[in-house]
ZALOBA-940344 format. One line per 10 residues: number of its first residue (from 1); for each residue x, y, z of C-alpha. Coordinates in steps of 0.05 Angstrom, whole numbers, plus 5000, padded with zeros to 4 digits. Layout:
<recs>
NUM = X,Y,Z ~ ...
</recs>
This chain:
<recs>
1 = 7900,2160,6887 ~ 7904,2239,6887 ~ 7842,2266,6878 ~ 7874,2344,6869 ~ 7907,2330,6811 ~ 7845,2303,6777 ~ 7819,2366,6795 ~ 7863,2402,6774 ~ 7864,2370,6707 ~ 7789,2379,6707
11 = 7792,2449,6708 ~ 7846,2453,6653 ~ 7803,2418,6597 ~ 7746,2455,6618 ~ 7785,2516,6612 ~ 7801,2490,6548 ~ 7732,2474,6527 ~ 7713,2543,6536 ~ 7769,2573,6504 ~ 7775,2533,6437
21 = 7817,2474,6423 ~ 7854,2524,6370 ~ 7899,2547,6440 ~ 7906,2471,6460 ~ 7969,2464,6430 ~ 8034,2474,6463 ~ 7986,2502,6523 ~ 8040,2510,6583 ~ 7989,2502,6648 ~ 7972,2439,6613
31 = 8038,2416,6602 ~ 8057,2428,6682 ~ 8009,2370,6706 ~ 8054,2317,6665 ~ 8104,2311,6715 ~ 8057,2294,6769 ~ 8015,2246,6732 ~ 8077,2207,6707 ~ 8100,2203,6778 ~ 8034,2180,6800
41 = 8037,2127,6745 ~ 8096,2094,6773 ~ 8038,2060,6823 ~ 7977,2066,6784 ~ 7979,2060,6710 ~ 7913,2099,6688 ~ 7955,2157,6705 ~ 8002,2140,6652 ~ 7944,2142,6605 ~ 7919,2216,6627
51 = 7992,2225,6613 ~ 7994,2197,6549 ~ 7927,2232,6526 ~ 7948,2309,6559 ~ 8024,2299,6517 ~ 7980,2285,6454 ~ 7930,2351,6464 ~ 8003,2395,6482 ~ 8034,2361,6417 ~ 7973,2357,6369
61 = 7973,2402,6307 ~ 7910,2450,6298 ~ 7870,2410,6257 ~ 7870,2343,6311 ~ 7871,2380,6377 ~ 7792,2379,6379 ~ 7801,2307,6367 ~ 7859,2293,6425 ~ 7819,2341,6471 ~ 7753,2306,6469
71 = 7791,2235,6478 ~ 7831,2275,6533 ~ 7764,2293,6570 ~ 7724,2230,6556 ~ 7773,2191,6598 ~ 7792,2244,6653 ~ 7713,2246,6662 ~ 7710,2165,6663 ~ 7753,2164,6714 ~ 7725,2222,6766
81 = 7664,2183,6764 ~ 7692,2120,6792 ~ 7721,2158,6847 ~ 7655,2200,6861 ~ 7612,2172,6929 ~ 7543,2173,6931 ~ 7523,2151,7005 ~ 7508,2193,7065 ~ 7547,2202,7127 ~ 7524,2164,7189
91 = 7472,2105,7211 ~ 7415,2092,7183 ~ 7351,2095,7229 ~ 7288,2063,7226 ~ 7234,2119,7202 ~ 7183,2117,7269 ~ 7108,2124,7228 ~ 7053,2119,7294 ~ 6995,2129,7233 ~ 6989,2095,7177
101 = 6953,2150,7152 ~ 7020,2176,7148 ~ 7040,2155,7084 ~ 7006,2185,7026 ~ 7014,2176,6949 ~ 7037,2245,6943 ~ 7090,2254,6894 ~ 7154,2277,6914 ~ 7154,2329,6861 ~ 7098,2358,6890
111 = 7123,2357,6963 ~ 7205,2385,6945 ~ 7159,2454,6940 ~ 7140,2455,7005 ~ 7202,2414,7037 ~ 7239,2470,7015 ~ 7202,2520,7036 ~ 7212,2489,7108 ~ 7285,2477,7108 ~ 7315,2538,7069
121 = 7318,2614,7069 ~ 7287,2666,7032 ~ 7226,2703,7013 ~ 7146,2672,6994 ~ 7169,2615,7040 ~ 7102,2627,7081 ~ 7048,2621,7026 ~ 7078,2563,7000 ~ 7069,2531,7071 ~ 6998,2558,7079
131 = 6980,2524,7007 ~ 7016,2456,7026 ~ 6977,2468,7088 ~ 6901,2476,7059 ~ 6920,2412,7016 ~ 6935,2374,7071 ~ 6998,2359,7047 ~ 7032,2358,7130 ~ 6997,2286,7136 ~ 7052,2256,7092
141 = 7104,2238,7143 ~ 7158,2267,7101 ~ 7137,2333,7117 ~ 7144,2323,7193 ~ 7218,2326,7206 ~ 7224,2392,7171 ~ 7164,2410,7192 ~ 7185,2404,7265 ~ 7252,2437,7244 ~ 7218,2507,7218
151 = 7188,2513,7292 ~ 7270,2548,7284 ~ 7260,2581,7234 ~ 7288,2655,7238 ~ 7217,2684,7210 ~ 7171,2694,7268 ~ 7106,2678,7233 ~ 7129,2617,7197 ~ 7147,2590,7255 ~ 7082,2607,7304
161 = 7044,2595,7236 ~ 7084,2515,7241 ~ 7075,2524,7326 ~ 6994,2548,7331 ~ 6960,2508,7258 ~ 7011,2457,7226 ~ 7032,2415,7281 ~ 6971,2403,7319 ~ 6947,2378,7256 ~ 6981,2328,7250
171 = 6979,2304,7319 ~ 7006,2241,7337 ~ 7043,2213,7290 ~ 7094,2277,7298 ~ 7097,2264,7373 ~ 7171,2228,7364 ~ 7200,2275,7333 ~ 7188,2333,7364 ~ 7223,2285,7425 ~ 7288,2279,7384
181 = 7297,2339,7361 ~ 7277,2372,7429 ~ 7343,2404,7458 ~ 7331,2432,7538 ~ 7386,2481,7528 ~ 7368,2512,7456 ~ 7323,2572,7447 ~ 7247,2600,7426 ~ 7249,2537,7373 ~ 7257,2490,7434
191 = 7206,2522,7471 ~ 7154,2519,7423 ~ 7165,2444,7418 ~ 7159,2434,7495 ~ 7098,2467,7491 ~ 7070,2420,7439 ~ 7092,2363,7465 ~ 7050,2382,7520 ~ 6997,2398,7476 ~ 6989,2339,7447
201 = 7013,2280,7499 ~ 6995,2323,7560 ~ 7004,2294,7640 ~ 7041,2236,7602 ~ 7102,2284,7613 ~ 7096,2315,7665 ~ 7169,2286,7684 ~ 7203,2331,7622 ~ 7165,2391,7637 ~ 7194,2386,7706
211 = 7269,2371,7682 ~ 7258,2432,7628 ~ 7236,2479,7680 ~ 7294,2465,7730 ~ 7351,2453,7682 ~ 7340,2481,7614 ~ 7354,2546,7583 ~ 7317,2612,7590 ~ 7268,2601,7542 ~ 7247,2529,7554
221 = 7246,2546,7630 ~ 7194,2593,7615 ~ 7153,2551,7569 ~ 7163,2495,7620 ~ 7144,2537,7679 ~ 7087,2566,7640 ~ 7056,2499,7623 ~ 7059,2482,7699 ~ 7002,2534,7707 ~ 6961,2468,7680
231 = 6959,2430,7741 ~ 6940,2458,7794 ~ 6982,2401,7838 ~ 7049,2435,7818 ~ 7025,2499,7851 ~ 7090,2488,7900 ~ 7134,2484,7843 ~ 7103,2550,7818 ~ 7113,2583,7874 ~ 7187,2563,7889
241 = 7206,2596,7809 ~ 7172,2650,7830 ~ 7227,2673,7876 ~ 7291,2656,7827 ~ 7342,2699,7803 ~ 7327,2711,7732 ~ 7281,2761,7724 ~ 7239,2728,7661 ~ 7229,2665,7705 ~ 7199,2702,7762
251 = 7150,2746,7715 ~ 7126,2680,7687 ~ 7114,2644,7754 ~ 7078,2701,7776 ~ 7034,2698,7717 ~ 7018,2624,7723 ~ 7005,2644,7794 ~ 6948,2688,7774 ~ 6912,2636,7732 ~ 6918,2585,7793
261 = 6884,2637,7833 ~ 6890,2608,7906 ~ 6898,2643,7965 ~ 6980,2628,7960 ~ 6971,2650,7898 ~ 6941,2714,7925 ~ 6992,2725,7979 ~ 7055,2712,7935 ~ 7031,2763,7884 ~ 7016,2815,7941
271 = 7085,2799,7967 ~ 7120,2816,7899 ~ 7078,2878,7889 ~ 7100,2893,7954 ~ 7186,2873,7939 ~ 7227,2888,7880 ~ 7179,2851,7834 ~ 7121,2913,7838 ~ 7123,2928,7771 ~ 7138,2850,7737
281 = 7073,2834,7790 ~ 7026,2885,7762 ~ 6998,2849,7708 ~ 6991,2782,7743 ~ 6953,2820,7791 ~ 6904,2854,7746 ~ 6885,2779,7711 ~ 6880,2755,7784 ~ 6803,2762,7818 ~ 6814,2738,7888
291 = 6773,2780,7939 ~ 6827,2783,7987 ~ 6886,2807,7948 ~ 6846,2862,7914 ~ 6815,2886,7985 ~ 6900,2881,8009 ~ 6917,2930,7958 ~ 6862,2967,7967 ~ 6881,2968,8043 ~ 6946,2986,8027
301 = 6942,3042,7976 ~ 6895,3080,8028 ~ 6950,3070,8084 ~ 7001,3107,8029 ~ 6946,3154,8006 ~ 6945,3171,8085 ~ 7023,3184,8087 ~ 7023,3219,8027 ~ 7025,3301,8032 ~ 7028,3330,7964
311 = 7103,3345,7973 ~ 7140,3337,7909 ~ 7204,3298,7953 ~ 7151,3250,7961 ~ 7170,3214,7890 ~ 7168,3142,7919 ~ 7091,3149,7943 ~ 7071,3180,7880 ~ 7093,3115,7839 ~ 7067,3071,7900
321 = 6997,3097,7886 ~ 7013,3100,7812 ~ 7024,3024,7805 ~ 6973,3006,7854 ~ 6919,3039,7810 ~ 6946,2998,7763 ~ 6937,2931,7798 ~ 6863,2958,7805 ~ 6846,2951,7729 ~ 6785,2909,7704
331 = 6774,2909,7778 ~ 6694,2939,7781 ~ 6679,2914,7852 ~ 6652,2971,7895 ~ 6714,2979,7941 ~ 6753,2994,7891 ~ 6699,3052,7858 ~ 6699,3076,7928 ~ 6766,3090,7939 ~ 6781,3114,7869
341 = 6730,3170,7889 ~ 6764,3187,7947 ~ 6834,3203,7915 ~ 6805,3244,7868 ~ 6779,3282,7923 ~ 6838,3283,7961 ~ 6864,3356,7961 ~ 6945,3328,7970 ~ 6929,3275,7918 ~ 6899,3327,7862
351 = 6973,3362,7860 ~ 7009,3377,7791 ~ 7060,3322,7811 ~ 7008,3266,7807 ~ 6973,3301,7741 ~ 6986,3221,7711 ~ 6967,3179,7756 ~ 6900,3227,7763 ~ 6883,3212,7688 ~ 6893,3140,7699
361 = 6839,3144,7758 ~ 6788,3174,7726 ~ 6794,3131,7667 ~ 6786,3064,7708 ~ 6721,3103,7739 ~ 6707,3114,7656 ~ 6714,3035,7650 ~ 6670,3021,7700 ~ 6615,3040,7671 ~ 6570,3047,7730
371 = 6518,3099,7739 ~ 6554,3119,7805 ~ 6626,3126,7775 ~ 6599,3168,7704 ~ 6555,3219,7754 ~ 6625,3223,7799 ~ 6674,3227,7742 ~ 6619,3289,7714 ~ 6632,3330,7768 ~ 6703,3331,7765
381 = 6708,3395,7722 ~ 6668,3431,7771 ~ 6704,3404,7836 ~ 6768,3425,7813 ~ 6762,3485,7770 ~ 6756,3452,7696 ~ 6815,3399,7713 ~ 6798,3331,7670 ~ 6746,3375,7631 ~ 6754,3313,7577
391 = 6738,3249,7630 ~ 6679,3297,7651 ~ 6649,3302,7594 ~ 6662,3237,7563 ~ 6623,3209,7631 ~ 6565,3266,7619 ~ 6550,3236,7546 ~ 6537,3164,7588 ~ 6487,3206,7644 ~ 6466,3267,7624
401 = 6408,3272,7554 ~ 6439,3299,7496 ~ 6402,3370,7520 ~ 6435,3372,7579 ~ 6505,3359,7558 ~ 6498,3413,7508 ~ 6470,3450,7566 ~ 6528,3450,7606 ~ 6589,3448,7574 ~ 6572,3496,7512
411 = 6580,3561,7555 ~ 6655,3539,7565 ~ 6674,3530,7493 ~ 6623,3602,7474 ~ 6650,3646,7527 ~ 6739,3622,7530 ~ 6754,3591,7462 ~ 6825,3611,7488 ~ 6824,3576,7550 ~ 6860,3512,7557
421 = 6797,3479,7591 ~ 6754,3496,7522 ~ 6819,3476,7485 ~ 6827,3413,7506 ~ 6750,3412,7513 ~ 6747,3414,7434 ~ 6801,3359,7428 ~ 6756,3309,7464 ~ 6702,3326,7420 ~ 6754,3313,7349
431 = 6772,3252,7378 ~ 6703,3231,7398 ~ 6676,3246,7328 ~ 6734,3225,7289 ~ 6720,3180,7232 ~ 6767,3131,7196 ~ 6728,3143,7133 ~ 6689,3199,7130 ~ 6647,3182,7079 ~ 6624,3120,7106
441 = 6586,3174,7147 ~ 6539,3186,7083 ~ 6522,3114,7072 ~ 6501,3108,7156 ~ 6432,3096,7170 ~ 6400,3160,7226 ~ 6398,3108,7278 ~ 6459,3071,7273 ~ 6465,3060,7349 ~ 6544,3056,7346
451 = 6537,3138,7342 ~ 6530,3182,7403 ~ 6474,3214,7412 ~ 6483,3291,7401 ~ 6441,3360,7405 ~ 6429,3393,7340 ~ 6451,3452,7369 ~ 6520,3427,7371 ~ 6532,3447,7302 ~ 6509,3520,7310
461 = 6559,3529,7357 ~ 6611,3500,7312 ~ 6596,3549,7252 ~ 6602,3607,7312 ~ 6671,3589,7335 ~ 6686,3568,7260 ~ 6705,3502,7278 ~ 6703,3474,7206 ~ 6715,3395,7212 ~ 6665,3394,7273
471 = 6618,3423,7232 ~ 6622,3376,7169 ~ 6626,3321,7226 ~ 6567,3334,7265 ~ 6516,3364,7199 ~ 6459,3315,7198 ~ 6401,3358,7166 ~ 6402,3422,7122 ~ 6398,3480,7152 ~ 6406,3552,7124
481 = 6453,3583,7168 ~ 6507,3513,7160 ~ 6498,3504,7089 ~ 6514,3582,7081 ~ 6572,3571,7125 ~ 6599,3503,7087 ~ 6587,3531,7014 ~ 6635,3587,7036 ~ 6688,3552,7056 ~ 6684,3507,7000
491 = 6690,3568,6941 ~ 6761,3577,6969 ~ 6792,3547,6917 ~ 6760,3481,6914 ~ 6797,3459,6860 ~ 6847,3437,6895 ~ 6812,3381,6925 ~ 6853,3381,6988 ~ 6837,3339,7048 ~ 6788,3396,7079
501 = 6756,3410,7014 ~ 6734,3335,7013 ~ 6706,3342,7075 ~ 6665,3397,7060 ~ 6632,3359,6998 ~ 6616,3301,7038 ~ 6580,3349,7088 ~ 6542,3373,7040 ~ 6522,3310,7003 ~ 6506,3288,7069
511 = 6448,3342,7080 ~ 6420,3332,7008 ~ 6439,3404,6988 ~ 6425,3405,6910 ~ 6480,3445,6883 ~ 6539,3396,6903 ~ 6538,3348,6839 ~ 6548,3399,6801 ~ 6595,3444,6846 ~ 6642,3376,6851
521 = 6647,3370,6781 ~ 6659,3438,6776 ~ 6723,3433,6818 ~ 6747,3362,6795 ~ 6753,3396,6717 ~ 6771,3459,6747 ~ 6836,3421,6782 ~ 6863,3400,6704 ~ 6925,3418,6699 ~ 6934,3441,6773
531 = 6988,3416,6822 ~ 6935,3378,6854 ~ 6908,3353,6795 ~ 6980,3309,6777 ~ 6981,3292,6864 ~ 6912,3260,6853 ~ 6940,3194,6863 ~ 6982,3199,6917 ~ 6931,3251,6959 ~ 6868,3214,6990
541 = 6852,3163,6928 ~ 6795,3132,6969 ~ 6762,3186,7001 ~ 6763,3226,6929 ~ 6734,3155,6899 ~ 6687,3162,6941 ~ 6661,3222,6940 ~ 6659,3224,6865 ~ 6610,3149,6877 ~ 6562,3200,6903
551 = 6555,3236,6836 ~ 6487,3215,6813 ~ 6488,3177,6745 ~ 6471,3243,6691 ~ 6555,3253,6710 ~ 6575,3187,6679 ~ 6601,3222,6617 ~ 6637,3282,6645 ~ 6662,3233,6696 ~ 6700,3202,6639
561 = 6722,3259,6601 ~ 6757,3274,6667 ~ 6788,3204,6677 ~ 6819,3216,6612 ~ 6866,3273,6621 ~ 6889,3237,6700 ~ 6971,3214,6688 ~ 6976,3166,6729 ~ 6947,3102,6682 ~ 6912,3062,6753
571 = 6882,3116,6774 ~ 6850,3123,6704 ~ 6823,3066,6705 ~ 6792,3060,6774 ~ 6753,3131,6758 ~ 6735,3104,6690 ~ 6708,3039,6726 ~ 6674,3093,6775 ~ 6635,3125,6717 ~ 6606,3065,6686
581 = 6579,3047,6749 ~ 6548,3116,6763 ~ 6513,3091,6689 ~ 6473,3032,6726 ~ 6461,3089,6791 ~ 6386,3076,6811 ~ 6344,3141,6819 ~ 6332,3123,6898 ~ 6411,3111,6896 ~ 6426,3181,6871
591 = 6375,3217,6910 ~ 6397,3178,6983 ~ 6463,3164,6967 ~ 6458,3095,7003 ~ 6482,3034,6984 ~ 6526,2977,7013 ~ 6555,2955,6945 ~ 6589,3023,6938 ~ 6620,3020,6995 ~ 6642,2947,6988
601 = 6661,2980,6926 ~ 6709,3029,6954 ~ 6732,2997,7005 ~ 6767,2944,6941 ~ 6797,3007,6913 ~ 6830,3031,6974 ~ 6904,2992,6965 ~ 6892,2981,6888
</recs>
């Protein structure tokens, strides 16, 4: 029987339907099926009928053809259904349940949420899996097919999400099929389910990890060769991928080779650093601790530091020494502090050429954080005529009192503000002092031992050189002479309530000076109608939150007048929040301007 011709018809009467029986009548794309179906009835006589009915529909006059249309699509729909197949394609399998704990009474209703979620495309898939996740609803076994499936799945952290928590909590009872859907040639889906079928059967196959890692694709080689790194007995095997043509195999054989940490372990790493794996073997190396491969490199680096003569044709032995360095990391034996010392006080070493690769050794000295390497790394400045000014002095804050780092280095930022060496100087000092949030800075206790310790001379010398951010970051007490200085740079124009002019207010809530309440409140109503005033919003929301929570409660009211006139309607309603708070404002609260509930406070506000 011809199943396109039904079809056909099908879409006819629906056509039909739509457009009105009124047009049924004498309707010509109807009328062109009637030759086929009275062909088709020579053999099957319920073709005749659809015959029959469609000539009665063409013929009808207005007033039946609802009538011969409806009887026309009753049986053309009786008989589709007869020829419509319900079953699936293939065998059917036995469903393999190793826990009984497997089945649940779970709905399906409630589980086509998250199935879905698993098996299709499209965005909010994840929280719907982290839900079906906290209500346990991966014990059902129905979950673990697609489940096992999303380990596929195009978005990254669904599928580590499914890789890291979901499967291994199922355990078990997901153990066979992760086997059957396993494919040695596929890709990063395959891989993950290597490495938790190893997770959760462990040495029982060892057999597959060994087929996966000699004859499976890229990816599952390097799960496969990575999971070796668990038994120390395959060390052999290790070793042998270390050496094979694909780059990504090599790098992780040489990083399983660094967890085995053996003496061949050692020797194969020291031979890559020293081949046309140096820079794959560098990080291996620097997770590797064996005595004898750091005192090799060690050994080696000198006997290059020995050829090398400054020259810049000498390109080659600059990124020998440059990469051994880096093999050196998280390395703080005493050999290692030793020699760093000595190429920094190598005259052909301390060139322009290896300007780099000098950074990078007096950081690992930095790291160290030995007495010996902070009093070397100190000197620096003065052994090569203010080079590395910024290692020195980060080492001097670690040895020297606060007294004598002031001491030493504020004659060089006094005397040559102009001078690259103070320039870059007064970077290190921005970036040491830098602050995510500001004006968490009011809420921290004195001896919040997270803070550097610094002379209160520091910020005299700031308000010299008018160095106005390193003066509202380092202000701790009032003083005359800095609250002069901040109150004048705050009267230029504060109400425009720019990044800078914030600043200055917190300084000077910081110190207690009286006067800022009211001078803040000055510049928020002055800022009405401003070009500020409409970029509130979008222009450092938390920080200006913020520093309006240090208004003490007698501002409540003004507070809100102001909240009233902002356009943007969130905003509003954050600063009118803001104000009745500043209505329950202790008296200690307004007078310290501590308290961890405004900054928990805050913090809420900051992606409102």
């Amino acid at each position: 029987m011809s199943l396109q011709v039904l079809t056909d018809l099908h879409q006819e009467v629906r056509r039909l339907y739509i457009a009105g029986s009124s047009v049924a009548t004498g309707d010509l794309r109807l009328s062109r099926l009637l030759p086929q179906l009275r062909k088709l009835g020579e053999n099957a006589p319920v073709f005749n009928r659809l015959a029959d009915a469609v000539q009665l529909v063409t013929e009808a006059k207005p007033e039946q053809a609802s009538v011969k249309l409806l009887e026309l699509g009753t049986l053309l729909h009786s008989i589709l259904y007869t020829q419509g197949r319900t079953e699936a394609q293939g065998t059917l399998e036995d469903v393999q349940v190793t826990d009984t704990r497997g089945v649940t009474a779970v709905p399906y209703r409630k589980m086509k949420a998250l199935i879905e979620a698993l098996t299709e495309r499209g965005p909010g898939r994840l929280d719907v899996i982290r839900q079906g996740y906290k209500d346990s609803l991966f014990q059902d076994f129905r979950t673990h097919m697609p489940a096992v499936a999303a380990l596929e799945d195009g978005y990254v952290e669904i599928a580590e999400f499914i890789h890291d928590e979901v499967i291994p909590s199922i355990g078990p009872a997901v153990i066979p099929v992760l086997h059957r859907q396993l494919n040695l040639q596929g890709g990063k889906g395959d891989a993950r389910k290597l490495s938790l079928i190893h997770r959760l059967q462990g040495p029982a196959n060892a057999e597959l990890i060994l087929k996966a890692a000699g004859e499976g694709s890229t990816e599952v080689r390097i799960a496969a060769v990575d999971i070796l790194g668990d038994y120390p007995e395959m060390e052999d095997v290790v070793l042998e991928k270390s050496y094979e043509r694909k780059k990504e195999i090599r790098r992780a054989a040489l990083s399983v080779l660094s967890r085995l940490g053996t003496g061949r372990a050692a020797d194969r790493l020291f031979e890559a650093l020293m081949g046309k794996d140096r820079e794959v073997a560098v990080a291996p190396i620097q997770a590797c601790f064996h005595p004898t491969l750091t005192q090799r490199i060690l050994d080696q680096a000198e006997a290059w530091l020995a050829d090398f003569d400054g020259s810049y044709v000498m390109t080659g032995a600059v990124e020998q020494l440059s990469v051994a360095m880096q093999c050196l990391k998280g390395k703080n034996d005493e050999a290692v502090r030793v020699f760093l010392e000595k190429l920094l006080c190598s005259p052909a070493f301390m060139v322009k050429k290896t300007t780099a690769a000098q950074q990078y050794a007096a950081q690992l000295l930095l790291d160290m954080k030995q007495p010996e390497s902070y009093q070397f790394v100190e000197s620096l400045y003065r052994r090569w005529g203010g080079k590395h000014i910024s290692y020195s002095f980060q080492a001097a804050l670690h040895c020297l009192s606060p007294e004598e780092v002031y001491d030493k280095f504020d004659p060089l930022i006094r005397r040559a503000k102009e001078q690259a060496v103070a320039k870059e100087l007064l970077r290190t000092l921005h970036d040491l002092t830098k602050d995510e949030a500001p004006y968490l800075t009011v809420y921290r206790e004195a001896d919040d031992s997270s803070t550097i310790a610094w002379d209160p001379r520091w910020v005299h010398l700031f308000v010299d050189i008018d160095e106005e951010e390193l003066v509202c970051q380092f202000v701790r007490e009032p003083d005359t002479k800095v609250v002069d200085y901040l109150l004048k740079k705050v009267r230029v124009a504060p109400s425009q309530m720019k990044w800078r002019t914030v600043q200055l207010f917190i300084a000077l809530f910081k110190i207690g000076h009286e006067e800022t309440p009211e001078l803040l409140m000055q510049a928020l109503e002055a800022s009405v109608g401003t070009r500020e005033f409409w970029d509130f919003y979008y222009s450092g929301r938390e920080e200006k939150l913020a520093l309006m929570s240090l208004l003490p409660g007698s501002y409540a009211e003004r507070l809100e007048k102001f909240a009233h006139q902002l356009a943007y309607e969130s905003m509003k309603q954050q600063v009118l929040e803001l104000a009745e708070r500043l209505k329950t404002k202790t008296s200690d609260e307004s007078e310290t301007g501590k308290g961890a509930e405004w900054i928990e406070w805050i913090k809420s506000k900051m992606y409102c």
